[in-house]
N, C-alpha and C positions, 0 to 999 in steps of 0.2 A: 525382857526388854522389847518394848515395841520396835517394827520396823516400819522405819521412817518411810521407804519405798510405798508403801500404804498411802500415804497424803499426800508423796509427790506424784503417785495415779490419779487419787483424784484432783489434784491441780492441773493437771494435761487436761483431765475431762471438762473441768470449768473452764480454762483457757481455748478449750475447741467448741464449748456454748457459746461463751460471748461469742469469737469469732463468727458463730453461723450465724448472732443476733445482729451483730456489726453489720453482717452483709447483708441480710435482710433489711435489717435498717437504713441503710444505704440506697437500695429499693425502693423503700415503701415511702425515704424524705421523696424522692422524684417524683413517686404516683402523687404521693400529696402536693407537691408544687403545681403540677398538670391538672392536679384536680380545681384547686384553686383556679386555675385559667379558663376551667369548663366552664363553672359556675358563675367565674363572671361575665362570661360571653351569655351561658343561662338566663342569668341576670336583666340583662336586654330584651327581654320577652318581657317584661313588666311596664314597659315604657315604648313598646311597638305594639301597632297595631296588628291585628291578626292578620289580615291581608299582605302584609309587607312582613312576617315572618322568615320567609323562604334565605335571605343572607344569614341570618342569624343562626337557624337551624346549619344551613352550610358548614359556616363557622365553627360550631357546637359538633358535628358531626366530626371536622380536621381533627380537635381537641382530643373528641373523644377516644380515637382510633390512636391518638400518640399514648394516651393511658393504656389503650390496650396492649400497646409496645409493653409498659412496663410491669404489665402483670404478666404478661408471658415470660419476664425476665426473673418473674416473682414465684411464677410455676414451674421455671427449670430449677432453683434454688431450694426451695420450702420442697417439692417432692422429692428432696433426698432426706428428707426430714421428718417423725413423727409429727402431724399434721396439731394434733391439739395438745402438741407439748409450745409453740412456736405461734398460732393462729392468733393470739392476742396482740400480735406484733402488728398483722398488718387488716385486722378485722373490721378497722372504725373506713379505712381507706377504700376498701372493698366495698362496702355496705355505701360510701359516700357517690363512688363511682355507678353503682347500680342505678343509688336516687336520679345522677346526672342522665342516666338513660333512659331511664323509667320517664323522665319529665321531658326529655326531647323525643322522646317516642309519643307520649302525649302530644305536643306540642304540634307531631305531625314530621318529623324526621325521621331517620332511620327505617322508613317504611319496607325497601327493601328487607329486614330481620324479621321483619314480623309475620304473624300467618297471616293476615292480609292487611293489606295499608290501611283499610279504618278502623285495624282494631284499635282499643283506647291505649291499651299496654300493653309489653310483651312479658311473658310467662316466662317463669324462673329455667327453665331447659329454653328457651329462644334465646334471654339473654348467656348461658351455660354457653349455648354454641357462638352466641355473638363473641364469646371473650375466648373462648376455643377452650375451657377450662368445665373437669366436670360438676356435676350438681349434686346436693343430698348423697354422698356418698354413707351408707350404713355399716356393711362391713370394712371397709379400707381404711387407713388412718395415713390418707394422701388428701392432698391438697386438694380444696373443692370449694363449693359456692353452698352455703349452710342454706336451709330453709330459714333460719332466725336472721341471716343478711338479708335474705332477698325480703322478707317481710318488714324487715325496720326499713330498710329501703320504700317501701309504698308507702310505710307510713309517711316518712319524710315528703314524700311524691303529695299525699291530699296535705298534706300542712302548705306546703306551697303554690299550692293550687286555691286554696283559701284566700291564701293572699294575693294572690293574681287575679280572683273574682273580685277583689277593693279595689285594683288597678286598673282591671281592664273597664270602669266605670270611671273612672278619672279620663280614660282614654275617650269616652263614648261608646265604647263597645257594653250597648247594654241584653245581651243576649250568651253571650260567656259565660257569665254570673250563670244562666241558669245550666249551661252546657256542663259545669264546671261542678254543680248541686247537684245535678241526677247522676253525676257518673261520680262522686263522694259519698251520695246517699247506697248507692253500690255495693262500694267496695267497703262502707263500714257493714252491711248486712252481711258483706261474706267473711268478714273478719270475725262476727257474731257468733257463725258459727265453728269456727277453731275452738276446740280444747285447748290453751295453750300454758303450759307449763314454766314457761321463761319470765321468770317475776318484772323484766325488765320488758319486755317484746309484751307483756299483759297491762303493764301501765300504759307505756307509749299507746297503746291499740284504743284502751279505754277513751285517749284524749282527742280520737278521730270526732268522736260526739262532737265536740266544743269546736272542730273545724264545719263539722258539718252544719250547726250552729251559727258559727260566722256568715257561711254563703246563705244560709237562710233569710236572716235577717237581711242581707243585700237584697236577696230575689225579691224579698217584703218591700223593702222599700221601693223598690224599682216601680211593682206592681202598681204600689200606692200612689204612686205618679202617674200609673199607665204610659212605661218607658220600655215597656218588653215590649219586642217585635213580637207577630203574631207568627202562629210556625215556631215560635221558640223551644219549646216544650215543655213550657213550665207547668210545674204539676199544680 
């Protein structure tokens, strides 16, 4: 005769999964609410001028430090947890949060984090330390900042920089467009050369082209008008 003691173990153990998905989840709805508020203060940089930046970035900076609240709340929880039994839970939110920082470090905030204020972007150990969370962990099965986040993250980062070189010409800012080409034509060369193995992080990367693309064709047009300042740097 079976003993039934067998199934009622593992119901305790599935009743004590969900619970840690629950609270995770619990979590990761708040980071995503937050996120959402990043973005759309983000957002606002589409329809300001570069010059008049500096509130918006402000703004974006409050936002982003209250996400940072809840990934620490997200790192006390997940590190009592095998990391990529659970990582799926709060992965898309992580990866969104980085983009937000990634594009207000662009942007020109956050300079403070970075190795020096005019870099373009901050590296996946500047943001690690920004969020007080570790990076690429290889032997540990604790809670970390994957190199396949931090890269879909940039990716995200030139797709919306694509778009911000169509806006910032509606604005009159015709000199963006090329700021915004050379530093996309960049970062898709060094994405070139990654082996990367993530069929998913291998697509997204391939579609940098087609951003890069977009700004081009703007720069072209610009030019054809002879609407770029000179000192631009257009290539």
């Amino acid at each position: 005769m079976i003993d039934h003691g067998i199934f009622e173990h593992l119901q305790a153990k599935i009743d004590e999964e969900s619970a840690v998905r629950d609270e995770l989840h619990d979590i990761v709805q708040t980071l995503a609410r937050r996120g959402r508020s990043t973005q759309a203060v983000l957002s606002r940089a589409h329809s300001t001028p570069a010059d008049k930046l500096a509130p918006v970035l402000e703004d974006a900076t409050k936002v982003i430090l209250a996400q940072k609240e809840e990934v620490t709340r997200l790192k006390a929880v997940a590190s009592q947890h095998p990391f990529y039994k659970y990582n799926g839970v709060w992965t898309r939110e992580l990866q969104n949060l980085v983009f937000s920082i990634e594009f207000c470090a662009w942007l020109g905030g956050l300079s403070e984090y970075k190795s020096s204020p005019s870099a373009a972007f901050m590296t996946i150990e500047e943001v690690g330390k920004f969020l007080d969370i570790p990076v690429n962990l290889k032997e540990q099965d604790a809670f970390h900042l994957t190199i396949e986040e931090y890269l879909l993250a940039l990716i995200s980062m030139v797709e919306e920089l694509a778009r911000l070189a169509v806006n910032s010409v509606t604005l009159g800012d015709y000199s963006r467009p090329v700021q915004i080409g050379n530093f996309i034509k960049d970062m898709f060369a060094g994405f070139q050369l990654l082996n990367l193995k993530n069929d998913i992080l291998r697509k997204r990367s391939d579609g940098i082209k087609y951003s890069v693309k977009k700004v081009e064709d703007v720069v072209y047009d610009l030019s054809l008008r002879n609407l770029i300042p000179k000192g631009s740097g257009a290539a």
